[in-house]
N, C-alpha and C positions, 0 to 999 in steps of 0.2 A: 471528589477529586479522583482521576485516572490519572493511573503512571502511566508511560509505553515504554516498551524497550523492544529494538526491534534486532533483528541476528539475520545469519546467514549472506550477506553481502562478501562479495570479492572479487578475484580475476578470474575471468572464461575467456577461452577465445571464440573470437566469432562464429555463430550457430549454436555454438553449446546454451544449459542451461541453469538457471538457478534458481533457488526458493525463501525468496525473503517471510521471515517469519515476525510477527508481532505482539509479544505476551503483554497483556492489561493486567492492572490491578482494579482492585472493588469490582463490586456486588451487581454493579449493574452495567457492565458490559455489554449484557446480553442487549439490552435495550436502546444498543447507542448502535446507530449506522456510524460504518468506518471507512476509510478510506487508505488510497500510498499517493503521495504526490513525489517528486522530485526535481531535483533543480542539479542544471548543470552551469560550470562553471562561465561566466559573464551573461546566463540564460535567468532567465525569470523562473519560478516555482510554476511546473504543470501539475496538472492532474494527470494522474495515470487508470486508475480503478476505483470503484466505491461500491460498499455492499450493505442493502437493510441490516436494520437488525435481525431476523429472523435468517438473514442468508439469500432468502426467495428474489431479493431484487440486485441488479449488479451492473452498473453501466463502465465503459472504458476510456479514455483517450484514445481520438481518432488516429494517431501513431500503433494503436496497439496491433492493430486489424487482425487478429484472432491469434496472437501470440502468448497473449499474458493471459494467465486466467488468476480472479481472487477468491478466497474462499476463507470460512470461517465457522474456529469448532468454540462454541459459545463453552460448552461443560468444560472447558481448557481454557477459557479466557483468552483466545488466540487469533489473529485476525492471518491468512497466508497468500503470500502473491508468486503464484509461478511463473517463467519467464522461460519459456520456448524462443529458441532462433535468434538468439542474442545478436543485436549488432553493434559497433563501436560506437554509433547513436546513442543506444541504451545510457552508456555512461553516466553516471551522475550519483550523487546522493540522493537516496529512495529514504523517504518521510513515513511513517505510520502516523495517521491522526482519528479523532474520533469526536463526534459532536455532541456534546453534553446534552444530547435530549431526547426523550423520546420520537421514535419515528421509523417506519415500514420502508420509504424509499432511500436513496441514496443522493449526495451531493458532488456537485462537480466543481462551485467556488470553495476555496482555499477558506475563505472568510465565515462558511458557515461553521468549522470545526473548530473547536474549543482546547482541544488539548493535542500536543505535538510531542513523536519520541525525536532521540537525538540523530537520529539518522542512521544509515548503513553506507557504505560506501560500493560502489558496482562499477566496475571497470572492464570492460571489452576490449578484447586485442584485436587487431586485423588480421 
């Protein structure tokens, strides 16, 4: 079983930026590619970023185009998403999740991840 809980969500105004962070519970973290997805309100759950396990693999949402970067410190049990050049787009509830399984690459459906934190909330002004 993996917890998630994820922090750092809020209000930026537009451009500015922020650092969603994601602390896991158990042992085997390190093992498990993660991902942020988000959903805004009357939108459907996107995918935003997903990273292997090891870190070496890391795909985006075509939305991102070289704004957000993810990253992850396995000895911390911690998964992080930065977010350069915020726009009131961004907006939404940002998901930490992570897929109960071994594996190197990254996922970009919702459906392969097994475990979900409660969200953050992210708000962009104009």
């Amino acid at each position: 079983q993996v917890q998630l809980v994820e922090s750092g969500g809020g209000l930026v105004q537009a451009g500015g930026s922020l650092r969603l962070s994601c602390a896991a519970s158990g042992r085997t973290f390190s093992r498990y590619p993660m991902g942020w997805f988000r959903q805004a309100p009357g939108k459907e759950r996107e995918f935003v970023a997903g990273i292997g396990a090891s870190g070496g693999n890391t795909g985006y949402g075509d939305f991102v185009k070289g704004r957000f970067t993810i990253s992850r410190d396995n000895a911390k049990n911690t998964v992080y998403l930065q977010m350069n050049s915020l726009k009131p787009e961004d907006t939404a509830i940002y998901y930490c999740a992570a897929v109960g399984r071994d594996s190197g690459g990254y996922y970009r459906f919702s459906g392969s991840y097994h475990y979900w934190g409660q969200g953050t909330q992210v708000t962009v002004s104009s």
